[in-house]
C-alpha positions as CSV (number, residue, x, y, z in Angstrom):
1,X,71.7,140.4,88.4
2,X,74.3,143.3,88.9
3,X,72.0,144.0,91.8
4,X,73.6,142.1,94.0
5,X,76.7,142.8,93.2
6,X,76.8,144.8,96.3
7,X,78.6,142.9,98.9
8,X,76.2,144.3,101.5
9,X,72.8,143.7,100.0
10,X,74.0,139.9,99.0
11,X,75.1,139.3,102.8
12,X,71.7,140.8,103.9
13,X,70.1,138.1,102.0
14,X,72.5,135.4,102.9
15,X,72.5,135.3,106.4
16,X,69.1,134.2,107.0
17,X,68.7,132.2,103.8
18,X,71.8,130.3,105.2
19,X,69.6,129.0,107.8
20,X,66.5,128.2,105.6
21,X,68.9,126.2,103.9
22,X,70.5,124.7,106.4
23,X,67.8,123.4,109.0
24,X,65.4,121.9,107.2
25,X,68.3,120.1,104.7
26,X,69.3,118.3,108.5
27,X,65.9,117.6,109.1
28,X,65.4,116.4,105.6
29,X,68.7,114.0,105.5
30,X,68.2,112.7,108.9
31,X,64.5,111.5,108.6
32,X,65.5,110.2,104.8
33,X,68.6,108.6,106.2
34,X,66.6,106.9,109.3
35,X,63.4,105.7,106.5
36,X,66.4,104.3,104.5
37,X,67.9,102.3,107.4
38,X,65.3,101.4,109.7
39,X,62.2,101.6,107.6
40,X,62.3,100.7,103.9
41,X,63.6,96.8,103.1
42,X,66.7,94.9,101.2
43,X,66.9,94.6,97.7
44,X,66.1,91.3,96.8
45,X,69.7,90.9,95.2
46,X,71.5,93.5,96.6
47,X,70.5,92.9,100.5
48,X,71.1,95.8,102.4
49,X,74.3,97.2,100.5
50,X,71.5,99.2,98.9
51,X,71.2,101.3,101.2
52,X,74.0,103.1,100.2
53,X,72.2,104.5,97.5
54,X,71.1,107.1,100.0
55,X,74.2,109.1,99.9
56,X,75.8,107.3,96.7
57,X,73.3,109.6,94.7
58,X,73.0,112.2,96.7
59,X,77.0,112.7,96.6
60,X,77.5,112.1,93.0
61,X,74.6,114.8,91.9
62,X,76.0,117.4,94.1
63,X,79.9,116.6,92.6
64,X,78.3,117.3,88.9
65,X,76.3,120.1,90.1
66,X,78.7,121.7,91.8
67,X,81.0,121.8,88.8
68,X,77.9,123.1,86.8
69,X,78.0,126.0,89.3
70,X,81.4,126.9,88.7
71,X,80.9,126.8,85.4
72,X,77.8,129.1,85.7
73,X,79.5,131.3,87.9
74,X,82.8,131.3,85.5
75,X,80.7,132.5,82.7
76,X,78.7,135.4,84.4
77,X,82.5,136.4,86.0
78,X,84.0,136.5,82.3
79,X,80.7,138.0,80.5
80,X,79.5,140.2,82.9
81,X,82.7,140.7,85.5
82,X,79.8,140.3,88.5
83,X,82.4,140.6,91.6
84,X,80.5,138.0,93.7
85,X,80.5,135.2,90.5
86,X,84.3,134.9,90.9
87,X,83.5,134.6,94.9
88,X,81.1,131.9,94.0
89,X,83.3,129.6,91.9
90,X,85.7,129.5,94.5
91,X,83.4,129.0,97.2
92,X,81.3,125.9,95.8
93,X,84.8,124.1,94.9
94,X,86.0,122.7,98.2
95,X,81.7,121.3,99.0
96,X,82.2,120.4,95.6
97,X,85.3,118.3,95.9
98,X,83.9,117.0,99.3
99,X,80.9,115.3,97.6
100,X,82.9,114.2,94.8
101,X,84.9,112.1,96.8
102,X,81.8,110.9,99.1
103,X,80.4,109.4,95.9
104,X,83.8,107.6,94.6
105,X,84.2,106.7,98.4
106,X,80.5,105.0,98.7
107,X,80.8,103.8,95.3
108,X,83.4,101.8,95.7
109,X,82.1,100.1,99.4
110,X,78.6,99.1,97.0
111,X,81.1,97.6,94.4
112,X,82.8,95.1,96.9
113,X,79.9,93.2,97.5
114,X,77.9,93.8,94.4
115,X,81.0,93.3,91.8
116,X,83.5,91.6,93.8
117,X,86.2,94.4,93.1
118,X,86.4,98.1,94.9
119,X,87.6,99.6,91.9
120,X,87.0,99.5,87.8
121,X,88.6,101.3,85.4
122,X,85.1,102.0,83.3
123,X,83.8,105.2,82.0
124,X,81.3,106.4,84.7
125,X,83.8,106.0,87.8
126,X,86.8,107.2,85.2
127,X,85.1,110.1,84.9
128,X,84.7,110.5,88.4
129,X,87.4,110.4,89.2
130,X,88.9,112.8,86.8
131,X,85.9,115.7,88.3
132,X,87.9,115.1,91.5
133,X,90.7,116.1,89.8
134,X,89.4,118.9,88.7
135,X,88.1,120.3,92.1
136,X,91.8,119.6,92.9
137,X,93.1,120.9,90.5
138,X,90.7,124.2,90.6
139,X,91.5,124.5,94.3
140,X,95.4,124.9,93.6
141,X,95.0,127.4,90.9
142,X,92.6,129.4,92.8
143,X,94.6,129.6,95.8
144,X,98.4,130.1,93.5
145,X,96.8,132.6,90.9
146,X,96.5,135.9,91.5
147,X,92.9,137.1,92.7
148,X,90.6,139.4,91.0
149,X,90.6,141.7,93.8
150,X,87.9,140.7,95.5
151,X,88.5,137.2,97.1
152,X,87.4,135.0,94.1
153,X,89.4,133.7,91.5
154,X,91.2,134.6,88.5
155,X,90.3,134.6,85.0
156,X,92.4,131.9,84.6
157,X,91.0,130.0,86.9
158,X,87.1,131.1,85.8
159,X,88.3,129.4,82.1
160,X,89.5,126.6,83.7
161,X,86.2,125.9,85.3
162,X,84.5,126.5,82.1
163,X,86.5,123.9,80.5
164,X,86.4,121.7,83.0
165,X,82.5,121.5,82.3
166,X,83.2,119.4,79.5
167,X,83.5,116.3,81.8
168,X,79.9,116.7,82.7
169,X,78.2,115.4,80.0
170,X,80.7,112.8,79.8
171,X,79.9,111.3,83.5
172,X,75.9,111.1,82.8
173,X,76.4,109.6,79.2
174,X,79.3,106.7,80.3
175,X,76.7,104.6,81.3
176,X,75.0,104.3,78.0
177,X,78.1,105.3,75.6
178,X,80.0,102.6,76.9
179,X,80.1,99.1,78.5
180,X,80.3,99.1,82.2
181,X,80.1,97.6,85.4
182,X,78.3,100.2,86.8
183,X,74.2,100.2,86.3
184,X,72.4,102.0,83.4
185,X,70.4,105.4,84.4
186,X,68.1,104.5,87.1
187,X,66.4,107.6,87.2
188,X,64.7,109.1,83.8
189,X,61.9,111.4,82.5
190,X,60.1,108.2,81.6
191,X,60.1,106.8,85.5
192,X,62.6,104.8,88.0
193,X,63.5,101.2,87.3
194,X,64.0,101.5,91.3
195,X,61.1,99.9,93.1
196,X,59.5,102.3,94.8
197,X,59.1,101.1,98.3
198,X,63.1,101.4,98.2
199,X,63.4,104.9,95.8
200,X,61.1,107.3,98.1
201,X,63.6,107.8,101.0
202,X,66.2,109.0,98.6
203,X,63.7,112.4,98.0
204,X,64.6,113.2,101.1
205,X,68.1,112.5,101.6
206,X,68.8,114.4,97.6
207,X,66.2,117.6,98.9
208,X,68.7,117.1,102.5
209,X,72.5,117.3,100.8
210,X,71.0,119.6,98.2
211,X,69.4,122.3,101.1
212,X,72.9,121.5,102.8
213,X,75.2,121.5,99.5
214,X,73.4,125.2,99.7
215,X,74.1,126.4,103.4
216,X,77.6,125.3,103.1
217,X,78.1,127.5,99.9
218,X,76.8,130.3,101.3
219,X,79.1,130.5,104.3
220,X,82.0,130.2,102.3
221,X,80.9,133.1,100.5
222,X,80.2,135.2,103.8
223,X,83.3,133.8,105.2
224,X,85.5,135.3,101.7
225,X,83.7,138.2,102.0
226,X,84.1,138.6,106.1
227,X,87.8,138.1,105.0
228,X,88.1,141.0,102.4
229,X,86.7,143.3,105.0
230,X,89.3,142.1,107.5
231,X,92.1,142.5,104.9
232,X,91.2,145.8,103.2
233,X,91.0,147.4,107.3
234,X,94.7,145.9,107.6
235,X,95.9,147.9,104.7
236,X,94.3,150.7,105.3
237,X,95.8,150.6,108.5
238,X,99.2,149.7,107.5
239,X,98.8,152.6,105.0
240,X,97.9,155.1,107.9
């Protein structure tokens, strides 16, 4: 792991995985998001409103994921001090936020018509809501805490991300330790209660944000890291 701890050998790999990452996610969402739309048909309750489900789900997996990631990356910064983990955390949090929102966004255009409210106070969009918080609230204390050196985040902040985690488990488990508005799991080990001339599309479109969720990550890492460069020059500059 401490291999690529060197800045250099990690933007080596980077730069063309960003690509890899990023093409085929576009090609990925756009032909999921045009079979979604134009090719597979309406619920027979829902009508088309469930279409939505094509960046609903999307969005929401890449919120939790993206925590999970911090959290991953907090742990390997405060265990093993790897420079780039600390770069990571803060580098997934603002995609992270992004989708986050997407999903309470879309969420909330499906309940209209489907519940006849845009907003419930039950567990799974509660807790939601509160992982937006937390990419919020990560976001200030990354950028008001003092960094590590290198462009990522405190140890403050890294414990705050590990915390944070707890709200995971809590957003997949709402739906089934609580009553709720919002549907049961849809999606298990044992199969999909989603017909499947509807579900196949959303392969694509989850494989799509995920390749993209990726790229985007990635950048902001070469883009910290572009920055450090920049800002060491100045001071040793400033120094001369």
């Amino acid at each position: 792991m401490h291999r690529f701890a060197n800045p250099s050998r990690f933007l080596k790999i980077a730069r063309p995985l960003t690509g890899w990452l990023f093409w085929p996610g576009l090609v990925l969402l756009v032909a999921g998001a045009l079979c979604g739309l134009l090719v597979t048909p309406a619920d027979y309750l829902q009508g088309d409103t469930v279409r939505i489900l094509y960046i609903h789900v999307p969005a929401a997996w890449l919120g939790m994921a993206g925590w999970s990631g911090i959290a991953v990356a907090a742990i390997v910064q405060l265990v093993w001090r790897h420079p780039l983990a600390a770069i990571a955390g803060r580098a997934v949090a603002a995609p992270g936020a992004l989708f986050t929102a997407i999903c309470l966004a879309t969420g909330s255009i499906w309940g209209r018509p489907t519940w006849g409210t845009w907003w419930e106070w039950d567990g799974r969009m509660t807790s939601m809501l509160v992982l937006l918080f937390l990419y919020l609230g990560y976001i200030a204390l990354a950028n008001a805490s003092p960094r590590d050196g290198q462009g990522g985040v405190s140890p403050v902040t890294a414990i705050f991300g590990l915390v944070g985690a707890i709200n995971i488990p809590i957003i997949n488990r709402s739906v089934v330790w609580w009553n709720s508005l919002h549907q049961g799991p849809s999606i298990t080990m044992r199969g999909s209660s989603i017909d499947g001339s509807i579900l196949w599309p959303l392969g694509f479109t989850l494989l799509g944000f995920s390749l993209w969720f990726g790229a985007i990550v990635l950048m902001r890492m070469r883009t910290i890291l572009a920055r450090n460069k920049v800002e060491a020059r100045l001071q040793r500059l400033a120094r001369g």
